[in-house]
N, C-alpha and C positions, 0 to 999 in steps of 0.2 A: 377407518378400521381396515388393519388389515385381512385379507382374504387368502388361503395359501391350501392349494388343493395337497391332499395326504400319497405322497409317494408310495407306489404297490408295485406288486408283482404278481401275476398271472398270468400263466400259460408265457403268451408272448405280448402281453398288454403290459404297457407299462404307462402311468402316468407322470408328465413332471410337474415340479411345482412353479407357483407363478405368486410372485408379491408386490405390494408397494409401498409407501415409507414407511410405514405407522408399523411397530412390532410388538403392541400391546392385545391386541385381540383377534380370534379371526376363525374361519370354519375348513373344515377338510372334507373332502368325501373320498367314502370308500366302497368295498365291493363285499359282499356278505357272506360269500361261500367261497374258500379254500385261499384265502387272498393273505397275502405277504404285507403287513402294513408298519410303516416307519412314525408315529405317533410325534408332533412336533415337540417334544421338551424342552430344546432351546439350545442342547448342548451340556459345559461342563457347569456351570452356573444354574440350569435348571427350574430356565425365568419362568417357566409358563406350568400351567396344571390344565391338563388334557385330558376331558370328557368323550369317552367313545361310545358310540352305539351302533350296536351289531344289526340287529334287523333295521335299522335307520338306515344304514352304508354310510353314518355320518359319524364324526369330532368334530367337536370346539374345542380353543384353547383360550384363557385367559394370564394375564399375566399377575402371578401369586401377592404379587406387591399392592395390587387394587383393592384389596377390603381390607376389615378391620375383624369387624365383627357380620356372625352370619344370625338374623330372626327366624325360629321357626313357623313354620305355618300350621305347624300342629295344633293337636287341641291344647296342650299345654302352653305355656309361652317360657319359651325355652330360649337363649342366646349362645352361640358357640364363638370363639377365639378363633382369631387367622393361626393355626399350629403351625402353617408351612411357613413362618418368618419366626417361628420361636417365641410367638407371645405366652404373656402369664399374665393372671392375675390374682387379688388378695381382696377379700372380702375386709373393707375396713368397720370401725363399728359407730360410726355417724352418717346418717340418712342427709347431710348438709353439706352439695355439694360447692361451695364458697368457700369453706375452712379449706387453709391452705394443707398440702398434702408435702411430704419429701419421698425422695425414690429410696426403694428399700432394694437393695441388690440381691437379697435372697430370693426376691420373685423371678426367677429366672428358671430357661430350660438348661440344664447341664448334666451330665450324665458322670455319674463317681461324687456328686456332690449336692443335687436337688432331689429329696426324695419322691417318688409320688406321691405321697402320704398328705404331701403337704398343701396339695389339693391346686395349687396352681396352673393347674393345665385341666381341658378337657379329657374325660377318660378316652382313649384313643380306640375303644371300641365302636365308638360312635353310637350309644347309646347315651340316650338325652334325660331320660328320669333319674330320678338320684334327688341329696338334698343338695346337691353343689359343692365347690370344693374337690371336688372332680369323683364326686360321686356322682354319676350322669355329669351334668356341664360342671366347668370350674364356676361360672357364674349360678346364684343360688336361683330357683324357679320364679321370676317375677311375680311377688305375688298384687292381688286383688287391693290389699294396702297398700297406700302411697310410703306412709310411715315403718313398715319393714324393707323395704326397698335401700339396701344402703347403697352407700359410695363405696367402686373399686379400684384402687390404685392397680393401672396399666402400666405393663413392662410393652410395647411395644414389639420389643426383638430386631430381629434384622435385618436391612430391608436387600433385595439382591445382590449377589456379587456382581461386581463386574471384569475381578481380576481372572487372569485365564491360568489354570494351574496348568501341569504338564500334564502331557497324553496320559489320560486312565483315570486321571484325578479327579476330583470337583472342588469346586469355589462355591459354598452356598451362599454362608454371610457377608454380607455387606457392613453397610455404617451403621451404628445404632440407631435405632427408630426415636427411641429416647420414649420419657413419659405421657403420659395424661391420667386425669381424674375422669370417672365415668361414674352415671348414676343412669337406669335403667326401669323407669315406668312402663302401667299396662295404660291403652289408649282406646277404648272400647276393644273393639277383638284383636288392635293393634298394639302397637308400642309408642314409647316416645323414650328417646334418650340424650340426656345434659352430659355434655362432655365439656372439661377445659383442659389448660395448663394448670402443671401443679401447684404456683403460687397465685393464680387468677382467683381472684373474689366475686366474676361472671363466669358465667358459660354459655355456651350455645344449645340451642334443642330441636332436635327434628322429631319429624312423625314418622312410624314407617309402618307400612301396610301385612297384612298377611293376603300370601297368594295361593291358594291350593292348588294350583299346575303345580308350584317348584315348592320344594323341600324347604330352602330356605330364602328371603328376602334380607340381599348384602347391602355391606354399609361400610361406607369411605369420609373416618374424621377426618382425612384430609381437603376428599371434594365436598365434604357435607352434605352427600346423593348418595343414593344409592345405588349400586353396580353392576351388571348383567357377568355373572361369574358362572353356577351352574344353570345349563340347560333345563328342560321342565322333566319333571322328575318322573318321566314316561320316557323320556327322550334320552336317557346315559346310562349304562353300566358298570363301568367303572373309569375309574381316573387315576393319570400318573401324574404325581404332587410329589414335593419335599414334605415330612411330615412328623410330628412329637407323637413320640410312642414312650410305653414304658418299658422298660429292660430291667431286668435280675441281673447285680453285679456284685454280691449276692442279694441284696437288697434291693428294694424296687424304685428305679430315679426314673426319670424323665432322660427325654432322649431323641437328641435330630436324626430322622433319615433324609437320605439322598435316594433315587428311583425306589420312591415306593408304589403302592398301586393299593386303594380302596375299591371295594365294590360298592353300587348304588342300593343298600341296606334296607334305606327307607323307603326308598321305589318299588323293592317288592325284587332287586336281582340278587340272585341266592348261587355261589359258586364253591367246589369242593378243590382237593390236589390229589391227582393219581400219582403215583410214582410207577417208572416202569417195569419194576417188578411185580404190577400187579396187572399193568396193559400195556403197551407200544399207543404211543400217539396214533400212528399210524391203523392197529386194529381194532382200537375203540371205536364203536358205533354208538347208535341210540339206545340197543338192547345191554348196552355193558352200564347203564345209567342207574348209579344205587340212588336213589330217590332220599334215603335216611340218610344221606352222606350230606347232602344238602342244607341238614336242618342245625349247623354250629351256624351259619355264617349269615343267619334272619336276626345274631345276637353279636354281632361281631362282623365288623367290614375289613377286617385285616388279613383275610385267608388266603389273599396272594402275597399282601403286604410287602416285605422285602425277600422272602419264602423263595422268589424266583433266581435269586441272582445268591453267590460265593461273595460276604464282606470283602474277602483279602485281609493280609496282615499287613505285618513291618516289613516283610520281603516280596507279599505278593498285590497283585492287584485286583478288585474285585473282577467278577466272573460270572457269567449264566451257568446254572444250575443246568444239567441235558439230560437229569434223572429223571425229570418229571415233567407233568404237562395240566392244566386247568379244565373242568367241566363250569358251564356256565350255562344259569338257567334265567332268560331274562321276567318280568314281569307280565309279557304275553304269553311266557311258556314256550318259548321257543327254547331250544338246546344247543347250543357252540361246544365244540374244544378248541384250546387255544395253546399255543408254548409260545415260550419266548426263546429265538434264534440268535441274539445280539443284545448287547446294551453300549455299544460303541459304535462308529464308523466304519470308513476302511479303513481311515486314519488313526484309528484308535483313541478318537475325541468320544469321552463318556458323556450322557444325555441324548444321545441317538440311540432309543431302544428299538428293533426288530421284533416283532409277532405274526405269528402263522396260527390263523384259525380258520374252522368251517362249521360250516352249519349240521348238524346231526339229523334225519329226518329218519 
């Protein structure tokens, strides 16, 4: 595993980074009040999804291409889709996962041509109740019946790029993941799930546990284990991911982003956006904190989302926003403000995001 301490700035402290071969996983520390922090993303490709936590002085990062699917540990039993490699899936209507399956290309994420509607992605709100079909999850609520439990044909999606585009750009997708057949059991307060290839007359089946530290317990068809992705759900506030959202084009599709940012929702961190016509970074304290401001984002993890940064067009390049700046309230009640200073280098390689936050007391 790799280990790679998180580049800052304060005052006159500055730390460097230090790694060794493995660039799959790995941990950062930081400094919790007024610190300049450069979050590993990976670059313009955007390998990794980076868990930060403010009163911790720590990040983890994982590389996005490690799961598949995530198990809630809720009281529900709830299963979510890796978004940040563009998966989807189709609730098929046979409980029998042996009958061969073929890949149906409309499950897919594409924006101007997949609508939301059509239920193949998880709602990007990150709200888990719903009947499925991406009312809460794309996949339907496991239920207590073995016999409702159908098969889902998987689109996999994409797995990292590796090509390098030119300065400012990004390289998300990679090669296609290609298919599989899923089917989705409850296992006492666990799960179990039969996965194959589409024309496979066997499958394989794990058990996977629920864990009430962490939100969710991940799972890798590839390694057939499951994965140490998020930290425990006391332990992150939010995270920079590639990630399927929906977008009005006019109509509502599905949609890759490049540096987005969730907050940690279901852990209880609740974050709003000032703009600076309403305060300066600078003279926000803890008494300018509207408390009701707070209360979209207990229903909705997208309030920093892409919100921080300028798309760009045909002629231009995307861009940090320097109108605005974040409150962040984590689940001990603590109070940050944070902006974002950069989403490039000095070289103007995109995936290297800069943030400026402090603690509010």
């Amino acid at each position: 595993m790799k280990k790679t301490f998180l580049s800052l700035t304060i005052a006159l402290l500055t730390l460097a980074s230090c790694s060794s071969d493995d660039n799959t996983s790995g941990t950062e520390e930081t400094i919790s009040n007024g610190a300049t922090v450069k979050p590993s993303v990976g670059g313009p490709n955007q390998p990794n999804q980076v868990y930060v936590d403010f009163s911790g002085q720590s990040s983890t990062f994982i590389n996005r291409g490690s799961w598949d699917f995530g198990f809630s540990s809720g009281s529900e039993f709830r299963v979510v889709i890796n978004g940040s490699l563009k998966m989807a899936v189709k609730k098929l209507a046979t409980s029998d996962i042996t009958l061969a399956q073929t890949a149906d290309t409309d499950v897919a994420v594409g924006a101007g041509e997949k609508a939301s509607s059509n239920g193949y992605c998880d709602n990007p709100t990150g709200v888990l109740a719903g009947g499925g079909a991406g009312i809460g999850t794309a996949i339907a609520e496991i239920s207590a019946t073995d016999a409702d439990n159908k098969v889902y044909l998987v689109n996999l999606g994409f797995a990292v790029s590796t090509t390098t585009p030119s300065a400012g750009s990004v390289s998300i997708d990679g090669a296609d993941r290609g298919w599989k057949k899923v089917r989705i059991l409850r296992n006492g307060n666990g799960y179990k799930i039969q996965y194959a290839d589409l024309a496979s007359t066997t499958y394989q089946e794990k058990t996977i546990s629920k864990d009430a530290e962490y939100n969710f317990t991940f799972f890798s068809m590839a390694s057939g284990a499951t994965v140490a992705v998020e930290p425990k759900k006391a332990n992150w506030d939010i995270c920079f991911t590639t990630f399927t959202n929906y977008v009005s084009m006019p109509s509502e599709v599905t949609y890759g982003y490049s540096d987005f940012i969730v907050s940690n929702m279901k852990g209880g961190t609740k974050v709003y956006q000032v703009l600076n016509t309403v305060s300066t970074y600078a003279n926000f304290v803890k008494a300018s904190i509207v408390e009701a401001n707070f209360d979209a984002s207990a229903t909705d993890q997208r309030k920093i989302g892409s919100n921080w940064r300028n798309g760009g067009g045909p002629t231009t390049l995307p861009s940090i926003r320097d109108d605005r700046f974040y409150v962040l309230k984590d689940a001990a009640g603590n109070y940050y403000k944070l902006r974002f200073l950069a989403m490039t280098n000095e070289a103007g390689v995109r995936g290297n995001p800069t943030v400026e936050y402090a603690i509010l007391k």
